[in-house]
N, C-alpha and C positions, 0 to 999 in steps of 0.2 A: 504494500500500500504506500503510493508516493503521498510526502509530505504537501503542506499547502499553502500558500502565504494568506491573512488575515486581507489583503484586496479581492482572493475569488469570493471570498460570502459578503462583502459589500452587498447591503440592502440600505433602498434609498427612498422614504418612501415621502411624499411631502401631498397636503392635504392643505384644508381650509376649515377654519374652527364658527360653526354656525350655530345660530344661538340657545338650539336647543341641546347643544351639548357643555353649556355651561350653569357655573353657579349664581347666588343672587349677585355676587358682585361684580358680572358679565368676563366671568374667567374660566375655561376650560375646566371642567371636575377633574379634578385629580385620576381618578376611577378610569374615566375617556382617556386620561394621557398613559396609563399604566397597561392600557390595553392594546393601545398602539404600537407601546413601546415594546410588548410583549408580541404583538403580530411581527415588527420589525427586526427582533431578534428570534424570531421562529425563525421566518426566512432567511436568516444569515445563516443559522445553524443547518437547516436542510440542505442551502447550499454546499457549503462546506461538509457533510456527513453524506450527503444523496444519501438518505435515510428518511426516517419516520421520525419527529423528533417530538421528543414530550415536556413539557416546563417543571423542573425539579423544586427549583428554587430563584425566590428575588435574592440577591446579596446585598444588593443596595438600591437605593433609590432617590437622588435628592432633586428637590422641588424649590431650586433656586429662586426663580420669577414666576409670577404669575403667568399665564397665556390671555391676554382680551382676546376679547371675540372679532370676529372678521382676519383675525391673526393665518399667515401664511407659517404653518409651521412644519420641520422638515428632519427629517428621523434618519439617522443615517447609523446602522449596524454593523458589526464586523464581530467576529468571532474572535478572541484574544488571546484564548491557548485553547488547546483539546487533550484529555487522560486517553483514557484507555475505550472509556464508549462516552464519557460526559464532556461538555463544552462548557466555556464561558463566555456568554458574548455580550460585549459593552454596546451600550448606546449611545449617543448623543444629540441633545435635541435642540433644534435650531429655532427663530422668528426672524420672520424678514421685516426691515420698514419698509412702511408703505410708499413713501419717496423715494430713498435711495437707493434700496434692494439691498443694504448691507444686512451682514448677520450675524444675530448677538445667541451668544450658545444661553440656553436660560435653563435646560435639565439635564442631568445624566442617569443612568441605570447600568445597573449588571445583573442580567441574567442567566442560569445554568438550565443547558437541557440534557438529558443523556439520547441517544440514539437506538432506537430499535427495531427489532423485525415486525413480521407482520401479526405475529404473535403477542409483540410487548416482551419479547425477550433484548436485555442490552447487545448493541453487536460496537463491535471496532472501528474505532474511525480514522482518518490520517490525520496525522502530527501537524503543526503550525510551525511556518518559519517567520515569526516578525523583522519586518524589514527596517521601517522608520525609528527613530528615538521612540517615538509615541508608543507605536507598537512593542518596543521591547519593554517598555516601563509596564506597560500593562500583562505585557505577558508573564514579566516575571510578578508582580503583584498576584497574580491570579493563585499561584500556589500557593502563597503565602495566606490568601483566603480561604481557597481550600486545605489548607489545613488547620489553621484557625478554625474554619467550621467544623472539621472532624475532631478535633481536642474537645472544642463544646458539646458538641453532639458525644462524648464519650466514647469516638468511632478509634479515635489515635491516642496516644500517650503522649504527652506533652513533650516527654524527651526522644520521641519519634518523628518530632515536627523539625527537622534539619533550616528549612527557609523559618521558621520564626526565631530560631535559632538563632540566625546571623541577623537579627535585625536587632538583635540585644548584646552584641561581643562588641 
């Protein structure tokens, strides 16, 4: 199985926030943007796995700016490393101004899916090779999350977490 750079699962998905998917304060629900951003990182993961891919877990989520309504907003996914059948794939979420078309990033997300067959059995996927700065800071981040999550989940042994390891020497 050939490795894969975090540019083949680029998902880009950009929409227009209308008013019945907002709150009283005419700003996108939270709930609308979590779902998008969950559709967006499905597609980067299937890309990248050409598999069946299922949503394990949010890791993160922050809700920096509001989204107003009539807002041009714009999701752009990539998948940040891959285990052995699970991913991790970051988001990032954009608004355009309405005059100058520049763009201010206002959310980000990390989401984990694993890969499966047609059954719901996990299967294997190819490795991630990060090309940019950006990409390798996330890529190695990514372990360092998942294993944080497996220590708390009581999946790992704390002196089994090598990357949170070096982030304390």
């Amino acid at each position: 199985m050939e490795a894969k750079t975090p540019k083949e699962s680029l998902t880009i998905l950009t929409d227009l926030v209308l008013p019945g998917e907002t709150n009283y304060l005419d700003n996108l629900f939270g709930g609308e943007l979590l779902a998008r951003m969950d559709r967006a990182c499905s597609i980067a993961a299937r890309r990248h796995s050409r598999q069946i891919v299922v949503t394990v877990s949010v890791n993160h989520v922050a809700f920096n700016r509001p989204i107003p309504v009539g807002s041009v907003v714009t999701l752009e996914a990539k998948v940040s490393r891959a285990f052995k059948s699970s991913m991790e794939t970051y988001v990032d979420v954009w608004i355009e101004d309405r005059q100058s078309g520049s763009r201010t990033k206002v959310n980000e997300g990390i989401y984990n899916f694993v890969a499966v067959d047609e059954i719901g059995k996990p299967v294997t996927i190819p490795q991630i090779i990060p090309e940019t700065e950006l990409e390798k800071e996330r890529f190695n981040g990514a372990l360092v999350r998942k294993q944080l999550s497996l220590v708390l989940a009581g999946k790992l042994e704390a002196d089994e977490a090598t990357a949170l390891k070096k982030m304390f020497k």
